[in-house]
Each structure stands twice: as structure tokens, then as C-alpha cells.
N, C-alpha and C positions, 0 to 999 in steps of 0.2 A: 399433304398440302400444309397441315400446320403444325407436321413433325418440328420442322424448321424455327417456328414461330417459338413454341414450348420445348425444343431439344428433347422433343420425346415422343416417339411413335404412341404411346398407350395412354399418353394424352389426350391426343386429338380421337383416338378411337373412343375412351369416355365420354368423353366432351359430347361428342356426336348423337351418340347412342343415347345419353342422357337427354339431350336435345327432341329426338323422337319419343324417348319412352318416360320420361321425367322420373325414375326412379330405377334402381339396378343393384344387383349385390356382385360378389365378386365372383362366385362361379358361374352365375348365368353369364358373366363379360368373356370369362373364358375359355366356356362354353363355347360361344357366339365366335369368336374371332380366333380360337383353336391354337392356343397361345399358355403357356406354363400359368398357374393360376398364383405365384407369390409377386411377379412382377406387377401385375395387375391390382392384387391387395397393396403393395409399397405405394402405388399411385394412388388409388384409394382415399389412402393414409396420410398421404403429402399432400391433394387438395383439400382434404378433411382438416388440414392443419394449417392448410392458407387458407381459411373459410370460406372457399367459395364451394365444398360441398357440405353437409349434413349427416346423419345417419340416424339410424334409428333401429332398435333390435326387433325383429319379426320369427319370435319363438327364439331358436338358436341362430338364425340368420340375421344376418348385420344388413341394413338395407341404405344406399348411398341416393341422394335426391339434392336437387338445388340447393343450398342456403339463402333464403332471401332474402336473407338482410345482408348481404354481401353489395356493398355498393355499384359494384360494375357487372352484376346481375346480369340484366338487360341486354350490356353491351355485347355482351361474350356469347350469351346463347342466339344473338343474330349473326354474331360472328362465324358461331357453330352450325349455325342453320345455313349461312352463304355457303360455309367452305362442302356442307353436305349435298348444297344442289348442285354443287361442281362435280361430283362425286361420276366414273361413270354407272348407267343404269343399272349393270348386272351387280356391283359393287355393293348398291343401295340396296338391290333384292335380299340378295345373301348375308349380308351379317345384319343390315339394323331392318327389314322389315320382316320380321317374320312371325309364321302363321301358326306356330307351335301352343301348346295351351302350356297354359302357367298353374293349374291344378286341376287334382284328379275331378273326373266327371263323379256328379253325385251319384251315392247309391241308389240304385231301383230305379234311374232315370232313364227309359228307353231310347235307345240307337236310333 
């Protein structure tokens, strides 16, 4: 939907995804959307250099989040949140909501 907009499929899959989860590094995107993982870093890279994303290191992992002091901020993650309620249902299941855990369960912590 707004491959067209940005000339770029792995765009609007960021965009989105960051939209729901406000923070993301670059294996879990390509993880998620099961897609080669340097295209997804070049993206990354390229809105990390037009400022409209951030980063920050998380041990050895790079972690990619809003910038917000990016003036058109605002406009773009409503932008992102439209283009994702259009999305269809199964679509929104599968890659951007998912139920998976993000770290291991603590030690000695009962099932």
C-alpha cells in the first residue's frame, strides 16, 4: 500500500511494524516478515540517515525506534497506523502481532 508511496516494499513493512511495537532491530524484522536480513539493515540505515529513525545499542544488538524530534513525527506514524488498519486481518496477525516472547523465562520460575 505504501510500497508505492516510498518505492520501497521494506519500508512500509518498518514503518508499520514500528508503528505497533515502537522499537525493532534488524533480525527480529527479518525474522518477522521472512525476508534476506541485509536489505532490511540498508533500510534501517537509510531512515536512520534521513532522521526519522534512532538507534541505540542493546548489548551487541543495534535497536531502531522513532526519532522524535523528527519534525513530521506525528504525521507519518498516523500515516502508518491508516495504511495498517487497511491491512487485511490475517496479514495483521502474522507478521506485526505477535505472541512470541522477546526473552528467556527466568531461572527457577515455575511453568
Amino acid at each position: 500500500m505504501l510500497e508505492y508511496l516510498f518505492a520501497n516494499k521494506n519500508v512500509e513493512k518498518v514503518l508499520m511494524y514500528l508503528c505497533i511495537h515502537s522499537k525493532a532491530n534488524a533480525s527480529e524484522l527479518s525474522r518477522t516478515f521472512k525476508s534476506a536480513l541485509d536489505p532490511i539493515q540498508k533500510t534501517l540505515k537509510k531512515l536512520e540517515a534521513g532522521g526519522l529513525l534512532a538507534s541505540f545499542l542493546e548489548g551487541k544488538t543495534r535497536v531502531f525506534y522513532w526519532n522524535p524530534r523528527y519534525p513530521f513525527l506525528k504525521e507519518l506514524q498516523d500515516l502508518a497506523q491508516k495504511a495498517y488498519s487497511f491491512l487485511p486481518t490475517e496479514i495483521q496477525e502474522s507478521y506485526y502481532q505477535s505472541t512470541k516472547r522477546k526473552r528467556p523465562r527466568r531461572t527457577g520460575k515455575p511453568l
